[in-house]
C-alpha positions in Angstrom: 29.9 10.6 18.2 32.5 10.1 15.6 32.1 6.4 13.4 33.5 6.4 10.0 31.4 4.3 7.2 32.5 4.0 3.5 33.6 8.1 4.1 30.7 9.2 6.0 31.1 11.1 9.4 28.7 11.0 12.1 28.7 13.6 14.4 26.2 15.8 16.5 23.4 14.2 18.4 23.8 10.9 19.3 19.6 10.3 18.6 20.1 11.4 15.1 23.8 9.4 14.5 22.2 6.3 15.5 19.4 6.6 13.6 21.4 7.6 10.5 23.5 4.4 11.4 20.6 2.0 11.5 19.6 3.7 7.8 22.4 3.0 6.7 22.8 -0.5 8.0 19.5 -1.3 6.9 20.2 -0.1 3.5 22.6 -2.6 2.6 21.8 -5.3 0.4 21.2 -8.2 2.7 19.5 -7.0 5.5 17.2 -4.9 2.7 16.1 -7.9 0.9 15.0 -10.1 4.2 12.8 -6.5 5.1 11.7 -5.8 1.5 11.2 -9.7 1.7 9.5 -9.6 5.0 6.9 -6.7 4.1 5.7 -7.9 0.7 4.4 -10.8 3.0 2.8 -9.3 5.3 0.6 -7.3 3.2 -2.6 -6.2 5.8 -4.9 -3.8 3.7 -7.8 -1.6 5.3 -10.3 -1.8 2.9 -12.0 1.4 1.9 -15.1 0.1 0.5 -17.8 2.6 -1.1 -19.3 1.0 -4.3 -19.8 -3.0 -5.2 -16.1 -3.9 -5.1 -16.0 -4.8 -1.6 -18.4 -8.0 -2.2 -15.5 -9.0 -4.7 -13.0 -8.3 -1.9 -14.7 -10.2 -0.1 -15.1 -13.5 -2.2 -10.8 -12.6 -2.8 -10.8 -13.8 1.0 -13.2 -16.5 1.0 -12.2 -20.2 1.1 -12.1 -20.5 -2.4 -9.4 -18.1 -3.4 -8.0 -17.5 0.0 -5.5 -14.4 -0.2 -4.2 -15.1 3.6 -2.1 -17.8 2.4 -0.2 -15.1 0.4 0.4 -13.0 3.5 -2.8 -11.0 2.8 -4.7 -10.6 6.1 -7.1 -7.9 5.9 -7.6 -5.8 8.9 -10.2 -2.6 9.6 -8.1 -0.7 11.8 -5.7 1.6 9.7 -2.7 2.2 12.0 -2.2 -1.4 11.9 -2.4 -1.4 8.2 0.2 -0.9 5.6 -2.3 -1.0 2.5 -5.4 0.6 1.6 -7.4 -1.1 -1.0 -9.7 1.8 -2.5 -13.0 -0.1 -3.6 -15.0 1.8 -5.6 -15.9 5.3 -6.2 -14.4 8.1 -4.3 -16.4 10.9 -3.9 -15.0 14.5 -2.6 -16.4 13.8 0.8 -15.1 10.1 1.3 -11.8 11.6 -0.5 -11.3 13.7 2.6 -11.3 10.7 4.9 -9.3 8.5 2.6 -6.5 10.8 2.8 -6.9 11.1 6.6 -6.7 7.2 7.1 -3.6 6.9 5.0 -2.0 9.4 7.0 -2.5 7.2 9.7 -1.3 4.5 8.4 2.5 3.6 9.4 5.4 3.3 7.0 6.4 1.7 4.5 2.3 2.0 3.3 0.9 1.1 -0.7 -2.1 2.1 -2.3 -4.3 0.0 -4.8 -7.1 1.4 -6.8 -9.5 -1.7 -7.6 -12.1 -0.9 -10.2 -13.3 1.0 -12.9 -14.6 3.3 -10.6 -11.5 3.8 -8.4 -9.5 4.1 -11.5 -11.6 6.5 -13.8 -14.7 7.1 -12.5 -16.4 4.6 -13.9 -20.1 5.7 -14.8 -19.9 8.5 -12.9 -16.9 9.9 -14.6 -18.2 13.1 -15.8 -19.6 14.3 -12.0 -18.7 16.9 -10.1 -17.7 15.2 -7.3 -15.9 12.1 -7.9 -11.9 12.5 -7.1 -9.5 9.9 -8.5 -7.3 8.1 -6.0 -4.4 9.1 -8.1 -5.3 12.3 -7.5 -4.7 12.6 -3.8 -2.8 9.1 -2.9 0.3 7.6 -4.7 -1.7 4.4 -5.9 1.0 1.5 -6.7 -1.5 -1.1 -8.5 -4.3 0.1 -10.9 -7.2 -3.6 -10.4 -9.5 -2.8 -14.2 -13.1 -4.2 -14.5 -16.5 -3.5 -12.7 -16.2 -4.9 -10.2 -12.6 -6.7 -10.5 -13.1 -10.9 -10.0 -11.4 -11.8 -6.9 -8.7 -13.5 -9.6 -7.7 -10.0 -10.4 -7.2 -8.7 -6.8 -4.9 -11.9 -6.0 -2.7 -10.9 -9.5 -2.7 -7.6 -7.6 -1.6 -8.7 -4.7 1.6 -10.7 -6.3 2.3 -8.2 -8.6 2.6 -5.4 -5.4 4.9 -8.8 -3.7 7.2 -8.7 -7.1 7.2 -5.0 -6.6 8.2 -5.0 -3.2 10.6 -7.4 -3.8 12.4 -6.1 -6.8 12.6 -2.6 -4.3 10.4 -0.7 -6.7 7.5 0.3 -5.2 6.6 3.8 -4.4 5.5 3.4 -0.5 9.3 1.6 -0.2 10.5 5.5 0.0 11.2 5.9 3.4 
């Protein structure tokens, strides 16, 4: 197949010069701002909870702050997922299975580290078997405190949106 775009030359496999030509169509400006539009609203974290930040996560749900109306619908299953929401200290062992869940997760995915313990360690910092998420996962959004108020995980969440948006997050790279 032979189709001429702005100088480029498509030709070989017709699987593979399709699928360059849908990159490329996808790619231009108006059709990338209604998906990058589209996905920072439909923001569906698995939450990997292991420390006190997933009763915070929790309340960032509830009626009172309700996230959902800002295209925030958590789900548990992580190939349906395209965040992951790291609650909470990450040991060695649990590091292992956070990495195997985002592998699962489908593209474009995002990764937010919410509280001092996802971020630094927290009290445990000095152990010798706590991992930090930035260690193993590209985190996007660093949530401080311990644990975070559900205020702070909703500025997270628009601030990922804006992100999104403006085409500069990391998990956009695909």
């Amino acid at each position: 197949m032979v189709c001429g775009m702005n100088g480029v030359t498509l030709i070989g496999n017709l699987e593979e010069s399709a699928r360059k030509a849908v990159q490329w169509l996808v790619n231009k400006t108006p059709i990338r701002g209604i998906r990058d539009w589209g996905i920072a609203f439909s923001l569906w974290p698995v939450h990997f909870t292991t420390a006190c930040c997933g009763a915070e996560f929790a309340a960032t749900s509830a009626p009172r702050f309700d996230v959902e109306r800002m295209g925030f619908l958590p789900f548990v299953a992580p190939r349906q997922t395209n965040l992951m929401l790291i609650e909470g200290t990450l040991t060695r062992k649990m590091a292992k299975a956070a990495v195997w869940v985002y592998e699962q997760m489908p593209d474009p995915k995002f990764v937010v580290a919410m509280g001092a313990c996802a971020i630094d360690g927290g009290i445990f910092w000095n152990s010798y078997n706590i991992v930090r998420p930035k260690d193993i996962l590209p985190v996007e959004i660093y949530i401080p405190g311990c644990p975070p108020r559900p205020e702070a995980v909703a500025r997270a969440i628009i601030m990922l949106q804006k992100r999104i948006r403006r085409g500069e997050a990391v998990g956009l790279k695909f």
